[in-house]
mmCIF file of the C-alpha atoms, coordinates in Angstrom:
data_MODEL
# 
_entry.id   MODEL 
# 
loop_
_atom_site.group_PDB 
_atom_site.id 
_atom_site.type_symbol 
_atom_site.label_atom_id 
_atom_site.label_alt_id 
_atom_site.label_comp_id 
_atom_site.label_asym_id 
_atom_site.label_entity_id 
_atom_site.label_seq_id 
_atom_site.pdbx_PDB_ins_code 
_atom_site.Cartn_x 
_atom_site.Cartn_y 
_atom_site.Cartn_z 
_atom_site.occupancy 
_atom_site.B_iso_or_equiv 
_atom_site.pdbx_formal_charge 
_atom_site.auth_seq_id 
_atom_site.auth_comp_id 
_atom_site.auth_asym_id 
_atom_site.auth_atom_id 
_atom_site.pdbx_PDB_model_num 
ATOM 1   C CA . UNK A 1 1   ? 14.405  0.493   10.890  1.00 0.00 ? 1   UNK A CA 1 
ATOM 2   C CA . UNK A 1 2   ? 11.276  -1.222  8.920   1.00 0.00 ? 2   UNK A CA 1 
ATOM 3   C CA . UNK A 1 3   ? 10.854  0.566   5.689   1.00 0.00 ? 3   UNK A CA 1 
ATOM 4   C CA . UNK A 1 4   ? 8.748   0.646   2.584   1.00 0.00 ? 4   UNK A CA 1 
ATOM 5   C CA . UNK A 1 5   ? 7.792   3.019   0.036   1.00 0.00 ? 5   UNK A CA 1 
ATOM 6   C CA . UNK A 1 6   ? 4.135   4.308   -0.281  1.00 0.00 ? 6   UNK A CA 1 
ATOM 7   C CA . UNK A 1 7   ? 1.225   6.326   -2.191  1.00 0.00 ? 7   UNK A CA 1 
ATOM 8   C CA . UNK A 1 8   ? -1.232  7.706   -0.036  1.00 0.00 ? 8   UNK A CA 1 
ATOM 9   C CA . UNK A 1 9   ? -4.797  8.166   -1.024  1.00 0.00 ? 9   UNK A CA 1 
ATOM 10  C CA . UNK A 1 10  ? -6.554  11.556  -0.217  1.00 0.00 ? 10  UNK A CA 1 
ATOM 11  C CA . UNK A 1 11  ? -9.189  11.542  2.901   1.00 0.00 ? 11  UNK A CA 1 
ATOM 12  C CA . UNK A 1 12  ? -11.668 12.152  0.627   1.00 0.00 ? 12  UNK A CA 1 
ATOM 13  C CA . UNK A 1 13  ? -11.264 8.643   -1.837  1.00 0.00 ? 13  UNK A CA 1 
ATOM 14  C CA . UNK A 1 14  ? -10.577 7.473   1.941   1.00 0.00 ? 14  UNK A CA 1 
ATOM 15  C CA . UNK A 1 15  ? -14.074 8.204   3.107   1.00 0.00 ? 15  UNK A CA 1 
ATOM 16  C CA . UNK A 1 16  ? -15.735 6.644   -0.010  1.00 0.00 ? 16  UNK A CA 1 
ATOM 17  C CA . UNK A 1 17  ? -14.065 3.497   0.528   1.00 0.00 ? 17  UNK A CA 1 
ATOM 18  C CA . UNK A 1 18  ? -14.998 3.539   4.796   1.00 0.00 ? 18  UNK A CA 1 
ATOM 19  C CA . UNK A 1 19  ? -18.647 4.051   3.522   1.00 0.00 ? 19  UNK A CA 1 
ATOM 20  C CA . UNK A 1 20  ? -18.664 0.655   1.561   1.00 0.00 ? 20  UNK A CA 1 
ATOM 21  C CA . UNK A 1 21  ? -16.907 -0.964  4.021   1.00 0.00 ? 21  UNK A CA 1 
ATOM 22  C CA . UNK A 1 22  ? -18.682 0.022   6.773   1.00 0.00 ? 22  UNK A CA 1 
ATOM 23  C CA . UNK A 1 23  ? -21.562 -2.099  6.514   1.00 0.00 ? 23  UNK A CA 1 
ATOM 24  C CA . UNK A 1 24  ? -19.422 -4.938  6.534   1.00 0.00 ? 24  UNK A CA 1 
ATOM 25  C CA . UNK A 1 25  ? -16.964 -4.786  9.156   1.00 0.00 ? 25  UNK A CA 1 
ATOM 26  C CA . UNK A 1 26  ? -18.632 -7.651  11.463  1.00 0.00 ? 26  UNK A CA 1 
ATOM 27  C CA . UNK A 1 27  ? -19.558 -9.909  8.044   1.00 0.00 ? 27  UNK A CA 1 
ATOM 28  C CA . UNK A 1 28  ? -15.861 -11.697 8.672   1.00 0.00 ? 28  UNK A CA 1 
ATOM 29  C CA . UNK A 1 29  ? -15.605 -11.319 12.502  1.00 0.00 ? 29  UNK A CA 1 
ATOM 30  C CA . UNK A 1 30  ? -11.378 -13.243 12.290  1.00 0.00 ? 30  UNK A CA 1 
ATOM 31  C CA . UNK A 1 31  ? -10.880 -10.435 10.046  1.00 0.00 ? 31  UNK A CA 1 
ATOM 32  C CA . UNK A 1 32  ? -8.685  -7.364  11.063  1.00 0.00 ? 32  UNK A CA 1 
ATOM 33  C CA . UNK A 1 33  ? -9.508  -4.085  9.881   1.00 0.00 ? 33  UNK A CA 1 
ATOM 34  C CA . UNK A 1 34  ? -6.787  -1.675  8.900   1.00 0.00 ? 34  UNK A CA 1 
ATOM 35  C CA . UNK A 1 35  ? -7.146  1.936   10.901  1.00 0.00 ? 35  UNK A CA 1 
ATOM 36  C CA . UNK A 1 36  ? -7.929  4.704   8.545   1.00 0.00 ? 36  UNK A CA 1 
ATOM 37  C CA . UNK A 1 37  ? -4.556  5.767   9.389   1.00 0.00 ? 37  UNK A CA 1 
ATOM 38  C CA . UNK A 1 38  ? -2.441  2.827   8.212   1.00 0.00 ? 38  UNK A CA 1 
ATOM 39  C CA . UNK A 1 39  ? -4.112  2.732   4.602   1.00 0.00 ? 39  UNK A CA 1 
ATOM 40  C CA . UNK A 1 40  ? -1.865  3.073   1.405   1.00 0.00 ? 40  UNK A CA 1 
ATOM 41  C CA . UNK A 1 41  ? -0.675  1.522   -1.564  1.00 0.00 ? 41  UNK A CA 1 
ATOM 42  C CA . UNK A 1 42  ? 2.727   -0.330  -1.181  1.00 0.00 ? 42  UNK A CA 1 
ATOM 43  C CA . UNK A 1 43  ? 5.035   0.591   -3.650  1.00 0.00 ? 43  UNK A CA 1 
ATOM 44  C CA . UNK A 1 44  ? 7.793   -1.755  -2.184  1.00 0.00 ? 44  UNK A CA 1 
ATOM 45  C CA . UNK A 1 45  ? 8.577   -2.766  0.653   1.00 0.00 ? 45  UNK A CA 1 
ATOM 46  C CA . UNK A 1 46  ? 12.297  -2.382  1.690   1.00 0.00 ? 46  UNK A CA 1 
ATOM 47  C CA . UNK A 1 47  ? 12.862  -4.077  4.921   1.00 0.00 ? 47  UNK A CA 1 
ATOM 48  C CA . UNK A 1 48  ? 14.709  -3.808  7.793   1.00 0.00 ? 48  UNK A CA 1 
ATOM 49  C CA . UNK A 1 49  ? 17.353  -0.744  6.812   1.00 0.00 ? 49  UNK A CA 1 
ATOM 50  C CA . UNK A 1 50  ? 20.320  0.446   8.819   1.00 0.00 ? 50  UNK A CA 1 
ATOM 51  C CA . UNK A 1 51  ? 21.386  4.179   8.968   1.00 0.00 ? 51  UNK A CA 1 
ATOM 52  C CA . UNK A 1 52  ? 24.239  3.652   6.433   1.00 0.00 ? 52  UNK A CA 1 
ATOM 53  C CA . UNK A 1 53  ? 22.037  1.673   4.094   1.00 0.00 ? 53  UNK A CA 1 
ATOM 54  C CA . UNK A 1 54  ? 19.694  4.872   4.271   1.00 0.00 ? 54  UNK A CA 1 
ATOM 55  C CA . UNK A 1 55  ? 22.177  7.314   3.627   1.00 0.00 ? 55  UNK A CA 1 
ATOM 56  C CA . UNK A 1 56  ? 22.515  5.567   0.016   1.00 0.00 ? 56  UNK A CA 1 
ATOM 57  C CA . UNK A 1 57  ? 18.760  5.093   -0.610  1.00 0.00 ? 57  UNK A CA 1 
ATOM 58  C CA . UNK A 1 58  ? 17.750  8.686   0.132   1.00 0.00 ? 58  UNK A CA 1 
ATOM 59  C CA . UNK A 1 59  ? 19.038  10.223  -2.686  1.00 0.00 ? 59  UNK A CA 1 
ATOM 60  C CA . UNK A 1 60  ? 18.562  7.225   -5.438  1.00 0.00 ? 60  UNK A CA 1 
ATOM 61  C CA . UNK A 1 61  ? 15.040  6.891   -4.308  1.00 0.00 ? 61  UNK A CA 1 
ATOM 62  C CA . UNK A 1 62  ? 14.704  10.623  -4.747  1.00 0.00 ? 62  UNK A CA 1 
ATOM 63  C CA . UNK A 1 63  ? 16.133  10.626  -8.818  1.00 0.00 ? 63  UNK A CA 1 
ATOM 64  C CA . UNK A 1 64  ? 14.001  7.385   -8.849  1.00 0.00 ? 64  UNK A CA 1 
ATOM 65  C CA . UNK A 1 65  ? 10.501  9.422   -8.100  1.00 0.00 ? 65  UNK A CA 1 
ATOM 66  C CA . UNK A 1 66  ? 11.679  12.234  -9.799  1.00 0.00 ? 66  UNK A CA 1 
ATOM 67  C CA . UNK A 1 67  ? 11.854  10.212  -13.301 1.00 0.00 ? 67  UNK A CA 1 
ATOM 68  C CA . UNK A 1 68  ? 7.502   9.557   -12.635 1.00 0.00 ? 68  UNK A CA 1 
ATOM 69  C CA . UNK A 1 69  ? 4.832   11.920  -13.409 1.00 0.00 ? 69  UNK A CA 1 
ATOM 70  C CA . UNK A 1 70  ? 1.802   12.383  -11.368 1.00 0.00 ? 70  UNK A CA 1 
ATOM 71  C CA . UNK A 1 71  ? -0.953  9.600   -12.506 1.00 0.00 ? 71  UNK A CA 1 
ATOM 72  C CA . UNK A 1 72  ? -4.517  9.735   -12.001 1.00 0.00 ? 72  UNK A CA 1 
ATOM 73  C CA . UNK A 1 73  ? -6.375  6.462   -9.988  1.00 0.00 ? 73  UNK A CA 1 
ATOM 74  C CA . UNK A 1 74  ? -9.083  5.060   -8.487  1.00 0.00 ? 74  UNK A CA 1 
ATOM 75  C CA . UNK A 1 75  ? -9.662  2.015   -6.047  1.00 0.00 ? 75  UNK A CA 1 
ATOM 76  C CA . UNK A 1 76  ? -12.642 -0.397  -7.253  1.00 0.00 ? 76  UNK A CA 1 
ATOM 77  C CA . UNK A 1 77  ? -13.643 -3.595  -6.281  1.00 0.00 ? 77  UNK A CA 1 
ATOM 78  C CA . UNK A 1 78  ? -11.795 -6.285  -3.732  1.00 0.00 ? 78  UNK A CA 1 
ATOM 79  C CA . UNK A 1 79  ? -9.837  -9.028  -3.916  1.00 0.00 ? 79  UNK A CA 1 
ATOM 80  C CA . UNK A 1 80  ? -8.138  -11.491 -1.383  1.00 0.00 ? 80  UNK A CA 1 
ATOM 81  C CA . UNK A 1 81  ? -4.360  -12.574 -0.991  1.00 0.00 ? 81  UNK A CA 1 
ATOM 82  C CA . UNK A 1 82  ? -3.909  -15.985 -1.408  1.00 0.00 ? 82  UNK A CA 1 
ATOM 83  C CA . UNK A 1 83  ? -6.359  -16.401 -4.611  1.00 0.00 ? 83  UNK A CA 1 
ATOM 84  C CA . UNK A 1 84  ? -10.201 -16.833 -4.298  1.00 0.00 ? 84  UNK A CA 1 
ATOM 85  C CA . UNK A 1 85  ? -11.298 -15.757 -1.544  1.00 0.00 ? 85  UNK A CA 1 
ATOM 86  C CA . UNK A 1 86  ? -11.749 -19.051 -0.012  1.00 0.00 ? 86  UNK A CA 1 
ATOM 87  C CA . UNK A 1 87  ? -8.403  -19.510 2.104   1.00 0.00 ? 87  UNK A CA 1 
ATOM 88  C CA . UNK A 1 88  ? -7.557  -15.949 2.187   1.00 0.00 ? 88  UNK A CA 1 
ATOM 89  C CA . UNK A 1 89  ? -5.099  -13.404 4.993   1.00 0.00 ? 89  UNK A CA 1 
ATOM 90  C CA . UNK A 1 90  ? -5.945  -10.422 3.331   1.00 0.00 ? 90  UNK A CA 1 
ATOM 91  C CA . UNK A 1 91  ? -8.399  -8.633  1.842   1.00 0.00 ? 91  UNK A CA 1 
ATOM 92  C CA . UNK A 1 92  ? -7.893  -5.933  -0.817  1.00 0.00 ? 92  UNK A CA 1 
ATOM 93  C CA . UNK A 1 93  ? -9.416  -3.508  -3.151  1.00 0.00 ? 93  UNK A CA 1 
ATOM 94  C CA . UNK A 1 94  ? -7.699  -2.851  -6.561  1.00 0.00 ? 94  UNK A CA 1 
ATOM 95  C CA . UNK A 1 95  ? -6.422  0.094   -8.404  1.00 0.00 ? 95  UNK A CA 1 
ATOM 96  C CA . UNK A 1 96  ? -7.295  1.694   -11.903 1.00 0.00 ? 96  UNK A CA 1 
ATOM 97  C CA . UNK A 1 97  ? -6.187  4.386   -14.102 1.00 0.00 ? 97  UNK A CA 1 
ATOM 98  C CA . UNK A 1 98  ? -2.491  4.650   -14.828 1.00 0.00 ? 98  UNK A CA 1 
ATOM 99  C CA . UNK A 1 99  ? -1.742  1.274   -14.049 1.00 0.00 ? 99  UNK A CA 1 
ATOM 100 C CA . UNK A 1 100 ? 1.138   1.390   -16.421 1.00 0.00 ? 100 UNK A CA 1 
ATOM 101 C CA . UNK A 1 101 ? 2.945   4.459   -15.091 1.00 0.00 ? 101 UNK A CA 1 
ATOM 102 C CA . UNK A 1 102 ? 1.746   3.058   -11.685 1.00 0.00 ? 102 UNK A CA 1 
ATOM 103 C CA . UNK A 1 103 ? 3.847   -0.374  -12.550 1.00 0.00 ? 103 UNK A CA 1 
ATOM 104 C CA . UNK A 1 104 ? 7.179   1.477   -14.004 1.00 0.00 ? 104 UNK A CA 1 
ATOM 105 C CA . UNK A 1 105 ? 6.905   3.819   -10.795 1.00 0.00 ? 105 UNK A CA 1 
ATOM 106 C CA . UNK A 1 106 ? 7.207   0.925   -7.992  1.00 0.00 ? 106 UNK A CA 1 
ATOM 107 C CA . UNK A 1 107 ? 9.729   -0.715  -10.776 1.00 0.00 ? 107 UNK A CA 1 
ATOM 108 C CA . UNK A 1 108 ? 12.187  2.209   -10.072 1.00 0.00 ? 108 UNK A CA 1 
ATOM 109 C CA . UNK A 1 109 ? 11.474  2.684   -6.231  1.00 0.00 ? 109 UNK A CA 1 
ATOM 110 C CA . UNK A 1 110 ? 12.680  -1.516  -5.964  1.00 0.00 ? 110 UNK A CA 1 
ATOM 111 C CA . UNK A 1 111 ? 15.854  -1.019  -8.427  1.00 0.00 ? 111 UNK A CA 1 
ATOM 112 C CA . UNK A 1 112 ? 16.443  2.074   -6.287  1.00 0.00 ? 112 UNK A CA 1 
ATOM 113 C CA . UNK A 1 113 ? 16.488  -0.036  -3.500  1.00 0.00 ? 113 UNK A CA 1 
ATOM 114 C CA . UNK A 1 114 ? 18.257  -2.919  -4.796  1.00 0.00 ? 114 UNK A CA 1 
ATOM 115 C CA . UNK A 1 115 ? 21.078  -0.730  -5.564  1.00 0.00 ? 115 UNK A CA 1 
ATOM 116 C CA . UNK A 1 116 ? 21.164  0.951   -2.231  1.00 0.00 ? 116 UNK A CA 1 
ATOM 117 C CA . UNK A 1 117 ? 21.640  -2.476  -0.836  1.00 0.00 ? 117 UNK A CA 1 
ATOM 118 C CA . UNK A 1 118 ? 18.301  -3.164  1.103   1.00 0.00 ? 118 UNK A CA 1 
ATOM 119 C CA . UNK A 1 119 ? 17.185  -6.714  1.001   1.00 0.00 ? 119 UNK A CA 1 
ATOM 120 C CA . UNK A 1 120 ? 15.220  -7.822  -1.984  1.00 0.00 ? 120 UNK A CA 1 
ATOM 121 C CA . UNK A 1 121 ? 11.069  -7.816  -1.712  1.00 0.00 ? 121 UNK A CA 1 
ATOM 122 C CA . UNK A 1 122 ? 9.883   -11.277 -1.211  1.00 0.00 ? 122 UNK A CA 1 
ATOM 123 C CA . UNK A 1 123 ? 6.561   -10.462 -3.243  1.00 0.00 ? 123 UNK A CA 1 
ATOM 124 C CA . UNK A 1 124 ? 7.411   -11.621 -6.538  1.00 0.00 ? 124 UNK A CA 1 
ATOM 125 C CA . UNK A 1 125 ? 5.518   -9.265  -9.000  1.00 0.00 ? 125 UNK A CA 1 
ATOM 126 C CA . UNK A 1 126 ? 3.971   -5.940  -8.164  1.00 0.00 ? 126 UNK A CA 1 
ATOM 127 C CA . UNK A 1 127 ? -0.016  -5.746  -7.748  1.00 0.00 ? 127 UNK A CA 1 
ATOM 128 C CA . UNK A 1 128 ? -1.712  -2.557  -7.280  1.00 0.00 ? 128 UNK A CA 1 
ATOM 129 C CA . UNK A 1 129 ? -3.868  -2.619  -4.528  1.00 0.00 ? 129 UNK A CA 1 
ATOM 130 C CA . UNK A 1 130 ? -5.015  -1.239  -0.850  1.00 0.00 ? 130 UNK A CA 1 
ATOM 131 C CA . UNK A 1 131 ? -4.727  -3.640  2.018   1.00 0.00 ? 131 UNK A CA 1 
ATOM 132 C CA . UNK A 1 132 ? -8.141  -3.311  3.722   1.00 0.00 ? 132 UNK A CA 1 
ATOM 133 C CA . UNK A 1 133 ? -8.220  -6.363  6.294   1.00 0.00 ? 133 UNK A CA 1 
ATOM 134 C CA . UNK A 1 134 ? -5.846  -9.252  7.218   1.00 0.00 ? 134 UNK A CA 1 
ATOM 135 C CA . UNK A 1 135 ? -5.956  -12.694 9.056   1.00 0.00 ? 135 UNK A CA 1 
ATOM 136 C CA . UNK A 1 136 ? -3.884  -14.419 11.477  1.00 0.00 ? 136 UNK A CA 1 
ATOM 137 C CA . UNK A 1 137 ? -5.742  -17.863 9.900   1.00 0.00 ? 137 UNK A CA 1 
ATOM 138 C CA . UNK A 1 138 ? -6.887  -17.852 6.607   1.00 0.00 ? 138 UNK A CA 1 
ATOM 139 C CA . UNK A 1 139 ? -10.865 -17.330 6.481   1.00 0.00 ? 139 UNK A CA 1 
ATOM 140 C CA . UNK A 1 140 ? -13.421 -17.344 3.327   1.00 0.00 ? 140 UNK A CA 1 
ATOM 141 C CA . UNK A 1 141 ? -13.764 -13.583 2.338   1.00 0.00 ? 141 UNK A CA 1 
ATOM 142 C CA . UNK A 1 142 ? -16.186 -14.539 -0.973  1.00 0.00 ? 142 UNK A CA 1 
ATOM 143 C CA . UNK A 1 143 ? -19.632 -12.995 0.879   1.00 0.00 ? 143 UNK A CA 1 
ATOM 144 C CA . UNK A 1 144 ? -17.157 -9.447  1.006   1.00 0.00 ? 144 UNK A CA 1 
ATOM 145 C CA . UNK A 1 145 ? -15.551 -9.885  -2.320  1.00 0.00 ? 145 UNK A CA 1 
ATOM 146 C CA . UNK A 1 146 ? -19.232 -9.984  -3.246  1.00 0.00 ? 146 UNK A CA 1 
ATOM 147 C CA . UNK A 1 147 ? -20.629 -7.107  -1.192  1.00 0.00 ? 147 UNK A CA 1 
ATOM 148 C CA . UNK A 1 148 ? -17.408 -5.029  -2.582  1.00 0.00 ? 148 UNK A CA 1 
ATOM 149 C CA . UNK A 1 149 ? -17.581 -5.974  -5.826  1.00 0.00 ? 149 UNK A CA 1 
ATOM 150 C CA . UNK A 1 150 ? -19.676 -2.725  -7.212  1.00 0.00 ? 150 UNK A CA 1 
ATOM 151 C CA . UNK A 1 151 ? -16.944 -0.335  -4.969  1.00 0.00 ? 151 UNK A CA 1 
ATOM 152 C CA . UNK A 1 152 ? -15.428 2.200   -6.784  1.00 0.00 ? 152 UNK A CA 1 
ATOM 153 C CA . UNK A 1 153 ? -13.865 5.335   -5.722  1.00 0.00 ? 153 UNK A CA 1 
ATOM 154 C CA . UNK A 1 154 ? -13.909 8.764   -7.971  1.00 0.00 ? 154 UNK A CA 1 
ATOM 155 C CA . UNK A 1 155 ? -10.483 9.493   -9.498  1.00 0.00 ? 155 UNK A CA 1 
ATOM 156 C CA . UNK A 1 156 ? -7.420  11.014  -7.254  1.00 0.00 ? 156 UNK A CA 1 
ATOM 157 C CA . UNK A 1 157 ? -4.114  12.312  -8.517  1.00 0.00 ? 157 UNK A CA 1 
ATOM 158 C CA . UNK A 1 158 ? -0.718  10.853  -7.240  1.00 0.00 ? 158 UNK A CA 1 
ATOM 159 C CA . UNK A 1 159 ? 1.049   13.658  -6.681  1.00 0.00 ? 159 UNK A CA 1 
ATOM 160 C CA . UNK A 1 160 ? 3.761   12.602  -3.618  1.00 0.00 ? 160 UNK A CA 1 
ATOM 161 C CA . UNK A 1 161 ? 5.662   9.297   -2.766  1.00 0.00 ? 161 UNK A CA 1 
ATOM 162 C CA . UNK A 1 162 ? 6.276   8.626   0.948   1.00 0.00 ? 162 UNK A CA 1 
ATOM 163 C CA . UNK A 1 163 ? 9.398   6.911   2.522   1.00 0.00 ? 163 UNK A CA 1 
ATOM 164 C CA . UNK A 1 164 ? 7.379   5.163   5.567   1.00 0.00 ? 164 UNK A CA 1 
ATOM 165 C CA . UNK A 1 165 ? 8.772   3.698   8.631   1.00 0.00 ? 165 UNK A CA 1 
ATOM 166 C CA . UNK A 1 166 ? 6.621   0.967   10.304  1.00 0.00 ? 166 UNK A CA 1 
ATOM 167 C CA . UNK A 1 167 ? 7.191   1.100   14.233  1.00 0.00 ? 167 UNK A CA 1 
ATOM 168 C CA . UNK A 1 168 ? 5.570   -2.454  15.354  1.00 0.00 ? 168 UNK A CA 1 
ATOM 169 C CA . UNK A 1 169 ? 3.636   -3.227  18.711  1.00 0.00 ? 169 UNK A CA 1 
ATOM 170 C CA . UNK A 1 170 ? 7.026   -3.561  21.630  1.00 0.00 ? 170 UNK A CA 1 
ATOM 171 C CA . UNK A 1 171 ? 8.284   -1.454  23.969  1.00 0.00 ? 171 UNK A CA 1 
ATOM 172 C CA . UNK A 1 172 ? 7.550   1.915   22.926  1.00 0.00 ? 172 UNK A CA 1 
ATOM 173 C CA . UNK A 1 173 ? 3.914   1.416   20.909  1.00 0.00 ? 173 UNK A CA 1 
ATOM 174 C CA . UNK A 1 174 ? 1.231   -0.669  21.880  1.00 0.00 ? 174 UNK A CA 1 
ATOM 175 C CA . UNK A 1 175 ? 0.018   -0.879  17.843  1.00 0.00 ? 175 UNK A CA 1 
ATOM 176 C CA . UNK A 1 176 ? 1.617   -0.863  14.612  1.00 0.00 ? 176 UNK A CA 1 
ATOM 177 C CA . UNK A 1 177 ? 2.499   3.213   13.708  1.00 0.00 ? 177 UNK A CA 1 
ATOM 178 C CA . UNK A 1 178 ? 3.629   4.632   10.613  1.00 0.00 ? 178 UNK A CA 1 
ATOM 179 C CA . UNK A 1 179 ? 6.281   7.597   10.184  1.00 0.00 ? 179 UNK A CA 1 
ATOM 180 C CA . UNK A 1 180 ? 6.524   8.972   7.091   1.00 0.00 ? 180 UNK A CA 1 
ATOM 181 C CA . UNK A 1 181 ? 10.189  9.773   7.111   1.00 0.00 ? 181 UNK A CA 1 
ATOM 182 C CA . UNK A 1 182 ? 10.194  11.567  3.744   1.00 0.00 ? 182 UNK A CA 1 
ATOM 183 C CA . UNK A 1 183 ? 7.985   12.622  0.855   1.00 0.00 ? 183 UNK A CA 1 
ATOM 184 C CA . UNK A 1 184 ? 8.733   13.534  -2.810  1.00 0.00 ? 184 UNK A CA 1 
ATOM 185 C CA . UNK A 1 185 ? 6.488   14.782  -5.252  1.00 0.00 ? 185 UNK A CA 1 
ATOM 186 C CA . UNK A 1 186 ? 5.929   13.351  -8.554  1.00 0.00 ? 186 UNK A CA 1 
ATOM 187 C CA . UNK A 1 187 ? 6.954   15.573  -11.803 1.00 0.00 ? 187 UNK A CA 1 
ATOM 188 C CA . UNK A 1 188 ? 3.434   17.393  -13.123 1.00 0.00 ? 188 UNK A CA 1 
ATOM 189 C CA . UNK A 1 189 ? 2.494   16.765  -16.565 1.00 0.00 ? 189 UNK A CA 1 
# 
């Protein structure tokens, strides 16, 4: 099964970012628009993980968040994946607030999984952000790096860490789905 650890943000910070992008979804017409549904903040992203490799990430993954207090952030702004904007496959909008705690959280969820034996991430350093769009062929997203520039989102606490499975269009779903196999709640405070 297709795994990877997540943060999801409440509907409400949810709606404020739909509102500013809104306006925009035909600006990029190449561009794919991630369903409500599908949005969250990657952690890390474990791969393709067999029942036995699961049994041994459960519970390291589980002393992993349990180390991590809740942290408050926000999502502000956009960026695009590969650099300016010019060439880019996805489009993004950043997170603030406990960056730091944000950073040593998604630090333990990949040695967590590295010990558990899932294949290492192939993204080299973690960056805090929200997928918003993507691109079979890489398009120029500067006019909505622009027009999202002035985004930002009022403050949300992380409070829970979700184990998500990714089912992917085949025989049994016509669309990506997500499962959220298993949540666990950050320490308070």
């Amino acid at each position: 099964m297709r795994l990877f650890v997540a943060l999801l943000p409440p509907p409400d910070i949810l709606d404020e970012l739909e509102e500013a992008v809104l306006p925009h979804l035909a600006d990029v017409p190449e561009l794919r628009w991630i369903r409500r549904e599908l949005l969250h903040v990657t952690l890390a992203f474990l791969g393709e993980v067999d029942d036995r490799t699961l049994d041994r990430l459960l519970p390291r993954l589980e002393r992993a968040v349990a180390r991590h207090g809740r942290m408050s952030l926000s999502l502000a702004g956009a960026g695009a994946f590969p650099g300016s904007g010019t060439h880019a496959r996805v489009l993004w909008t950043g997170l603030y607030g406990d960056r730091r705690g944000l950073a040593r959280l998604a630090a333990s969820i990949a040695a967590a999984g590295r010990r558990a034996g899932t294949p290492p991430d192939k993204h080299r350093t973690f960056r805090p952000h929200l997928t918003v769009a993507r691109s079979r062929q890489p398009v120029d997203v500067r006019p909505l790096l622009e027009a999202l520039s002035a985004f930002a989102s009022g403050p949300w606490t992380a409070d829970a860490v979700h184990l998500v499975r990714s089912h992917l269009p085949g025989k049994q779903y016509n669309q990506v789905t997500y499962e959220s196999l298993k949540t666990w709640s950050l320490r308070r405070t």
